[in-house]
Structures are given as structure tokens and as C-alpha cells.
N, C-alpha and C positions, 0 to 999 in steps of 0.2 A: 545236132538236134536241138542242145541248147540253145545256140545260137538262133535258130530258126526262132523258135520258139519268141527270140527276144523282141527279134525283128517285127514278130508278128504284134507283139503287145505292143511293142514301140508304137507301130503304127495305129495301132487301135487307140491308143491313147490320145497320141498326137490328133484322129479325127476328131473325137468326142473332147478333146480338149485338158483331157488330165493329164495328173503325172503320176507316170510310171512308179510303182516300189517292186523293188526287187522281191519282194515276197510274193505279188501277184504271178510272178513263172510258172507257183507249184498250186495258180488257181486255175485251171483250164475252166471254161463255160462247158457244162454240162453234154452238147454235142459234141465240144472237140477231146471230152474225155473218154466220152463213150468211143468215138473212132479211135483212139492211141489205144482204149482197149482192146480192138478188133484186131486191129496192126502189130499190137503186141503179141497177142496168142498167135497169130499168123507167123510172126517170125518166131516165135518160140517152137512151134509146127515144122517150121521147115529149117530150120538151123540145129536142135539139138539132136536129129538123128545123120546130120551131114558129116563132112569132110571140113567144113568153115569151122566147127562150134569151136576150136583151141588154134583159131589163125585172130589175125590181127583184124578182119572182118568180121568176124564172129564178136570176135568182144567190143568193136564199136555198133555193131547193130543193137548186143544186149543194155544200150543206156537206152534206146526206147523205153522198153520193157522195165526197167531200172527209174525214168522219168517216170514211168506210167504206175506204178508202185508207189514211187511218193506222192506224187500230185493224188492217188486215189486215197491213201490214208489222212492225207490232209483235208482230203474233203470231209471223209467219212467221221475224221473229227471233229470237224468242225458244226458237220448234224448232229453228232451225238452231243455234243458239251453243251448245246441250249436245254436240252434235255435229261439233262443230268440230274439238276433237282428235282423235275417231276416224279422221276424215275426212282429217284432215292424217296423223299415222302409218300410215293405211294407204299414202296417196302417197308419204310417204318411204320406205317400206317395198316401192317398186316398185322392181326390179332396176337400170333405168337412172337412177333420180332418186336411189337409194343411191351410185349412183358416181357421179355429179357430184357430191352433196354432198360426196364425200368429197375432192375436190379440197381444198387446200389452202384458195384464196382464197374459193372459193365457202363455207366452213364457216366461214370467218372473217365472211364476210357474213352467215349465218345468225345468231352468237352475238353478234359486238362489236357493240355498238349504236353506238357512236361513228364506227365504219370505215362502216357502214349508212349514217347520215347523212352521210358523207364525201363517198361515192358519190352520195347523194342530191342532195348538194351542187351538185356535178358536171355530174351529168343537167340539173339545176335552172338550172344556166348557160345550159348548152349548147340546151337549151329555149325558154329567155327570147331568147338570139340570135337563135333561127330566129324566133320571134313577130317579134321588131324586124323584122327582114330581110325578110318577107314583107309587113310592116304598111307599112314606108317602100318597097318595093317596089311596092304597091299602090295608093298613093299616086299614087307619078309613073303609074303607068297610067291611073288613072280619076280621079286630082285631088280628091280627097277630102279635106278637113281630117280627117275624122271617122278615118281610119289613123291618122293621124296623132298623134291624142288615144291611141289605142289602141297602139301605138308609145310611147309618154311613160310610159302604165302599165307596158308589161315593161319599160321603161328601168330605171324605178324599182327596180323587186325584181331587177333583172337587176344596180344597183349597190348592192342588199343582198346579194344574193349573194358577190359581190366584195370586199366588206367582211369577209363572214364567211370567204370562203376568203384571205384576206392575213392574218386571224386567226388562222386555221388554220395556216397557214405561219408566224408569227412567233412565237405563244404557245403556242396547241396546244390543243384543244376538250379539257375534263375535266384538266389540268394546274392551273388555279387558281380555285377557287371566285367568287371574287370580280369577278376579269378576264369569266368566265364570263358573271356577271350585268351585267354593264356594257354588255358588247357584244347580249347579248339585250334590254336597256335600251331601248339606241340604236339596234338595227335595229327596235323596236317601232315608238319615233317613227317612223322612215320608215315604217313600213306606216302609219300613222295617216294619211301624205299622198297616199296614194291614194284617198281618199275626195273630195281636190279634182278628183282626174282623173276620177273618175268621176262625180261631179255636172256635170261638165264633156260627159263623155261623154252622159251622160239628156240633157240640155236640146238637144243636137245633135239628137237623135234626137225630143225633142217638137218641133221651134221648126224642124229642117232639115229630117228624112225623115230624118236618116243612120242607113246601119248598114250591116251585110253582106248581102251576095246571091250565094247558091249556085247554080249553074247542076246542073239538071237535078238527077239522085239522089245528087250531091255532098254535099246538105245533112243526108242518113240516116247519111251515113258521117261527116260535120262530130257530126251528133246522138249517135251509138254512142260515138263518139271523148270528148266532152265530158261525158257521163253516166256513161264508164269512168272518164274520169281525179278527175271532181269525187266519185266516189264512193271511190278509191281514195284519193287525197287525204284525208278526211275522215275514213275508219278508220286510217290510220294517222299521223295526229293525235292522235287519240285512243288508242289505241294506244301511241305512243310518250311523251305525257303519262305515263306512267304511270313514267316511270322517272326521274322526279327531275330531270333535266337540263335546263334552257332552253334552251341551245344548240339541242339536238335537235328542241325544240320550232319554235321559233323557223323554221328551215329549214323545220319542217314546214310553218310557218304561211306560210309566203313560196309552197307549194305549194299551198296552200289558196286564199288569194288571186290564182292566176294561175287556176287553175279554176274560178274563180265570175266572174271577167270572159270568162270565155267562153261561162261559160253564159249571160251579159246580150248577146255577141254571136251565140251561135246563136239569143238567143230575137228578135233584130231578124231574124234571117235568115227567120224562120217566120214572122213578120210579113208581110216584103215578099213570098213564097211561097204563103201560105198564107191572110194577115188578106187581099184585098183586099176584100172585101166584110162585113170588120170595123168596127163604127165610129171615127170614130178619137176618141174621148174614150175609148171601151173600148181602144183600143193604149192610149195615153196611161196612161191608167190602171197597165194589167198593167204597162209598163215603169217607171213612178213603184214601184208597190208592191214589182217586181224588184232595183231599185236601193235601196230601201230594205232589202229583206232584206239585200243581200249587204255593205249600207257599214253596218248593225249585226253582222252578222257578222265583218268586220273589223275594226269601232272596239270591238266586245268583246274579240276575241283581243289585240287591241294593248293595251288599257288593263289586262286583266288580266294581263298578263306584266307590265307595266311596274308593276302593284301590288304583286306578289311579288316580282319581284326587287328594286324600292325599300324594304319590306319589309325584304326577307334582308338587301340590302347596309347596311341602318343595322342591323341586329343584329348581323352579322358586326362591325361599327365596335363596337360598344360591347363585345363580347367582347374585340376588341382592348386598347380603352381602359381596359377591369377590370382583363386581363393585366398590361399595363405599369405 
């Protein structure tokens, strides 16, 4: 399908004379996204109640449906983000959201980016405790190593955090360049070691059965909960990337990776819920490829913070050393 797909823009290019980017793939023209939609539900209609859905036909038909999913979000962001400001000034421009903003602390949270991340900070503690609390909690009730494993991960970011606010208190986030990149440095490494907890955590889950079990419509509300925060997380990552600071980053990224181990424990929960009549090489599978998304996703944030700021910090040294 990919392929096709390539062929076709190749061509279309080549008439009208431009060049191709590879990002154009995931822009269909309005007609041919509406049919990928039609095609999709069509095969989603006749495949998930077949005999194909778990053969090797079945999962090459579901990258339609797959293409047809990202090419739609792509679009659909790309309507909304011209609209983004309108859409924000008209809400601050509503009578009661103009006077809370206009409180003192709340406008300070709107502008300072550094008081943002402070707060951020904060929540991001206080977050990571409950995770522990409930995970060793959990524990002694049902005896699980598998909490336990998950308990070990908020440990971890929960003593990045810790780090970063004792930083905060002794140094002071955007006070010194340098100190800045250090400590972003060093809390990188430790996110890099969450990548043993959680290989830790997959083999449980191939090798034990472990994982979470929601009782009753608990698991919709665990689901809503986890799809908010991993998504909220993830734009304001990016987002706040943009403004120079590691520090800021860094916090963020410590919010990013407490959202994507959750989303590897809500997706055992719909397993034990929803897979039993899954096979389980296909569990296996989905959690292997799950776990592989989320520890490149964190061993890139780690390594690329830890290449910029090693980076800055040996140029900031040699600006030094010219000076003197």
C-alpha cells in the first residue's frame, strides 16, 4: 500500500513538475482520503469477524486502515493548528477566564516558562508518589512482583525529580548556563535506566502473564486517563522544546516517560479483558513491538539531550579557555 501510494505521488509530481517530500505520503487529496476511509471501514467490516484477522493476510490488509489513521490525523492537524489562536483568544477573551487570568499567580503561569516548569515539577512529584503508593500497595494485596517492577520505574523518575527540585533550591533553573546542562546531562542518564525496568517489566508479562486487571468499567476510565495524559505530555514537550532550555525540557521528558509506562500497563489490562481469546504469540507480539516503541522513544530523548548539552558544555569550556 505504501508503495502504491508512492508511485502515485511520484507520478503526480513528476506531471505538475515538483519534487516529491516524503512527508507528502501522509497528505492524501481530500478525495483519495475520503475513499481510504470507505476501504478501511470496509475491510475492518469484513476481516475482524473472519478467519484472516490473526493470519498474515489480515495484518497486511490492517496497514490500510493503519495509513488511513495517520494520513487522517495529519490532516486533521493540520486544520486545527491554524486555528489554534483564534480558538485560544476567543477563551481568554471569555469574562470569567479574563479574570482568573488576571490573577497575579495564574498570569505568572501563563508567561514565565521556568515558574511553569516549577509547578510542573511539583505535580510531577507528587504524581510519581501516588504511582509508588498504589503500585507497593498493590503489591501486598495480590503479591505480585510485577507492582512492584512498576513501583521501581516511578522510583526512578520520582528521584529525578528530586534531584531536579534540590537543584532548584540550591542553584536555581536559568541562573547558570552551564550548571543548567549538567544537571540536564545527569538526569538524562537516569532516564536511560529505565529502559532496564522495563525490559524487565515485558519479559514478566511474556514469561509470567503479569500485568494489570481493571475490574469492571474501571478500565475506560484507566483508558481516557492515560490517552489524556500521554497526549498531553507529548505536546508540551514539544512545545516547550522550543524555548532553549534543557532544564524545561528534561522535566518534561521525565512526564513523557511516566505516560508511555502506562500506556504499556493499560495495554496488559485490555489484554487480560479483552485478549482472551487472542492468541498468545499475537499478545507477545503486540507487547514486544509496545515495549520497543516506548524504550526508543525514551533512549532517543535521553541520548539526544545528553548530545546537546555535551555539545554546549565543551563549547561553553572553550569559549572559556580563548577568554582567559
Amino acid at each position: 500500500m505504501a508503495n502504491t501510494i508512492t508511485v502515485a505521488y511520484w507520478t503526480a509530481s513528476n506531471t505538475y513538475g515538483e519534487t516529491m517530500e516524503a512527508r507528502d505520503i501522509l497528505r492524501p487529496s481530500p478525495r483519495m482520503l475520503i475513499g481510504l476511509i470507505g476501504v478501511s471501514v470496509l475491510i475492518l467490516i469484513l476481516m475482524l469477524p473472519s478467519d484472516y484477522a490473526d493470519t498474515t493476510v489480515g495484518i497486511v490488509a490492517y496497514i490500510i486502515p493503519f495509513y488511513t489513521l495517520v494520513a487522517s490525523c495529519v490532516r486533521l492537524y493540520e486544520t486545527l493548528h491554524s486555528k489554534i489562536s483564534d480558538i485560544k483568544n476567543w477563551v481568554l477573551a471569555i469574562p470569567v477566564v479574563e479574570k482568573i487570568c488576571s490573577i497575579p499567580i495564574v498570569e505568572r503561569y501563563r508567561i514565565d516558562i521556568l515558574f511553569k516548569s516549577q509547578i510542573r515539577l511539583y505535580f510531577s512529584i507528587a504524581i510519581n508518589i501516588g504511582y509508588i503508593a498504589i503500585n507497593v500497595l498493590t503489591y501486598y494485596l495480590y503479591h505480585s512482583v510485577w507492582f512492584l517492577v512498576i513501583a521501581a520505574y516511578y522510583s526512578v523518575l520520582f528521584g529525578m525529580c528530586v534531584i531536579l527540585y534540590r537543584f532548584h533550591k540550591k542553584v536555581g533553573f536559568g541562573i547558570n548556563r552551564i550548571d543548567d546542562l549538567r544537571i540536564t546531562r545527569f538526569c538524562s542518564i537516569i532516564l536511560l535506566t529505565l529502559n532496564v525496568i522495563l525490559l524487565i517489566a515485558i519479559r514478566m508479562i511474556i514469561y509470567r502473564d503479569a500485568g494489570y486487571h481493571y475490574e469492571g468499567i474501571v478500565i475506560y476510565f484507566m483508558a481516557a486517563y492515560t490517552f489524556f495524559t500521554s497526549g498531553l505530555a507529548i505536546i508540551n514537550l514539544i512545545r516547550f522544546s522550543k524555548y532553549g532550555n534543557f532544564v524545561v525540557t528534561i522535566i518534561r521528558a521525565a512526564v513523557v516517560a511516566a505516560a508511555l509506562v502506562s500506556i504499556l500497563t493499560l495495554e496488559t489490562a485490555m489484554l487480560f479483558q479483552f485478549g482472551a481469546d487472542m492468541p498468545k504469540d499475537a499478545k507477545e507480539l503486540l507487547v514486544v513491538f509496545s515495549g520497543i516503541g516506548i524504550s526508543t522513544v525514551i533512549v532517543g530523548m535521553a541520548m539526544r539531550l545528553i548530545a546537546l548539552t555535551s555539545d554546549e558544555i565543551r563549547e561553553l569550556k572553550m569559549q572559556e579557555s580563548v577568554e582567559e
